[in-house]
C-alpha positions as CSV (number, residue, x, y, z in Angstrom):
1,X,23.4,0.3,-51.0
2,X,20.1,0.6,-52.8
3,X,17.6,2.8,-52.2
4,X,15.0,2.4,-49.3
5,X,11.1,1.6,-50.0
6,X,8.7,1.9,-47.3
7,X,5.9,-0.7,-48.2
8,X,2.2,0.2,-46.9
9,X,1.6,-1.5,-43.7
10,X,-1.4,-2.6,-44.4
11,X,-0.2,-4.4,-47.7
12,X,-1.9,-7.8,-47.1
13,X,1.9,-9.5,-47.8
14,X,1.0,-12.6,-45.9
15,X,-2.5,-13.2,-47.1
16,X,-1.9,-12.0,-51.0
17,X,-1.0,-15.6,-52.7
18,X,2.5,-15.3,-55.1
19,X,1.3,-16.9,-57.4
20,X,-2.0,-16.4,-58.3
21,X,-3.1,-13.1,-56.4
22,X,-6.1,-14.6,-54.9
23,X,-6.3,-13.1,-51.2
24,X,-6.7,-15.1,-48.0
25,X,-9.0,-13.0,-45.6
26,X,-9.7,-16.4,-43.2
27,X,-5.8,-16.2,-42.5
28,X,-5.1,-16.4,-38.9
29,X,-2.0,-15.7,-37.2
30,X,-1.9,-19.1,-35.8
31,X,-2.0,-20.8,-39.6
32,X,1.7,-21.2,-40.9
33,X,0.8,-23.0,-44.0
34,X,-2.1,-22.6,-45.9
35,X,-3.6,-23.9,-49.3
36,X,-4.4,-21.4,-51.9
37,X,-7.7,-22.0,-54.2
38,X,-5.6,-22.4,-57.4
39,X,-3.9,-25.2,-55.5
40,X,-0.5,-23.5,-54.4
41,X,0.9,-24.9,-50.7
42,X,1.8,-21.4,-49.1
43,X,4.3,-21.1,-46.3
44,X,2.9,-17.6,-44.6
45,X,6.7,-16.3,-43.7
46,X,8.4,-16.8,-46.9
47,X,5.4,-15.9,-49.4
48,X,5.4,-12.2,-47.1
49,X,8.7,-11.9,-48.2
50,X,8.2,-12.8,-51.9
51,X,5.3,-10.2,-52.0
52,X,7.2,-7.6,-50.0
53,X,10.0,-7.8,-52.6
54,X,7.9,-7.8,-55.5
55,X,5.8,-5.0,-54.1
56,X,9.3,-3.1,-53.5
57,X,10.1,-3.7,-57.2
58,X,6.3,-2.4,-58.7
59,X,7.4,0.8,-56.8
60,X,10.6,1.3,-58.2
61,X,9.2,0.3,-61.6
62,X,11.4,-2.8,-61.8
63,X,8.9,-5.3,-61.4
């Protein structure tokens, strides 16, 4: 199995957009879906998990 990364907690996974890195700070917990300003429909769950992985990779250096 591969090794274990702890990401910071307050790593703002579900506000921090995939795509263009622009960050969300009127993100509610109620809003599922949200539009980012360079135009990118975000779906909250699965773009967390994106960044989450990608964040796990720039700590291992294999981003």
């Amino acid at each position: 199995m591969g090794r274990q990364v702890v990401i910071d907690k307050w790593n703002p996974s579900s506000k921090l957009c995939g795509f263009c890195g622009t960050i969300n700070n009127q993100l509610t917990l109620a809003d599922r879906v949200w539009t980012c300003a360079c135009g990118k429909i975000i779906h909250r769950d699965i773009n967390a998990a994106i960044n989450i992985k990608n964040e796990g990779c720039r700590i291992l250096g294999i981003a």
